[in-house]
C-alpha positions in Angstrom: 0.0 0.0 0.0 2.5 2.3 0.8 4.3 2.0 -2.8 1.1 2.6 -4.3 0.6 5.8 -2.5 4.6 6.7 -3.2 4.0 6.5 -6.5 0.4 8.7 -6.7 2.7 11.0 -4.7 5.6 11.1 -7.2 2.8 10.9 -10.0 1.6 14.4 -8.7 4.7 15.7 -7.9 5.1 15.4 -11.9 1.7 17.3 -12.6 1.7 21.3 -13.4 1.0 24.0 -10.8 -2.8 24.0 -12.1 -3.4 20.2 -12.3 -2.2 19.6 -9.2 -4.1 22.0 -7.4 -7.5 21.0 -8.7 -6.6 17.3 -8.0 -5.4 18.7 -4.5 -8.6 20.6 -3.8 -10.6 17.6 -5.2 -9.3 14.4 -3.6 -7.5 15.7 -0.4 -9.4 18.8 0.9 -12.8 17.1 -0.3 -13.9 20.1 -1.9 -17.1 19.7 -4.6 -16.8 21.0 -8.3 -18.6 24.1 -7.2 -16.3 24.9 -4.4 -13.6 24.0 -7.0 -15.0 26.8 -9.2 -15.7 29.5 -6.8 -11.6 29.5 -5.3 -10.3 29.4 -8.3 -12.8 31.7 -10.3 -14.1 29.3 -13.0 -17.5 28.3 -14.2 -18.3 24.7 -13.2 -18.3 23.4 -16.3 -14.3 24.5 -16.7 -13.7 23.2 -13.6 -14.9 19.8 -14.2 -13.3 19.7 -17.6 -9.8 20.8 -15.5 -10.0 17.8 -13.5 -11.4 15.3 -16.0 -7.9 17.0 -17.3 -6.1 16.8 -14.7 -6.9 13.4 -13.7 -5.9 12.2 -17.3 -2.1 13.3 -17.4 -2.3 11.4 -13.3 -3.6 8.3 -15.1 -1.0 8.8 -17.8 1.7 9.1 -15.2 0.4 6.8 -13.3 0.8 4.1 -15.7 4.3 4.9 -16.9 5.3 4.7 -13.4 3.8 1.1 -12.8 5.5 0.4 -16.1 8.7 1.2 -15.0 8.5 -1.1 -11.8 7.6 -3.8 -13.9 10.9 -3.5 -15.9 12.5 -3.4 -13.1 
């Protein structure tokens, strides 16, 4: 377990400024899409299609990662 969350940590680490934040606000402070939108001054819409985003490059990180450990 705690690899697994070593590399969602390192995944992130790897994310921009703005990705990260909005996968920050999302899965570790708990905040909804609309809270999402109102701090960081977006309509909900753009701040659901920053995550779906964001949360796309993790994935892609993500797998090279587990990809690499597999190699090894």
């Amino acid at each position: 377990m705690r690899e697994l969350v070593r590399s969602f940590e390192l995944a992130l680490e790897q994310l921009d400024d703005q990705d990260r934040e909005i996968v920050v606000m999302r899965h570790y402070e708990y905040l909804t899409n609309t809270e999402v939108a109102l701090a960081l001054s977006l309509s909900e819409p753009a701040a659901s299609m920053r995550h779906l985003r964001a949360m796309r490059r993790l994935k892609t990180l993500l797998g090279s990662a587990s990809g690499e450990s597999r190699r090894s």
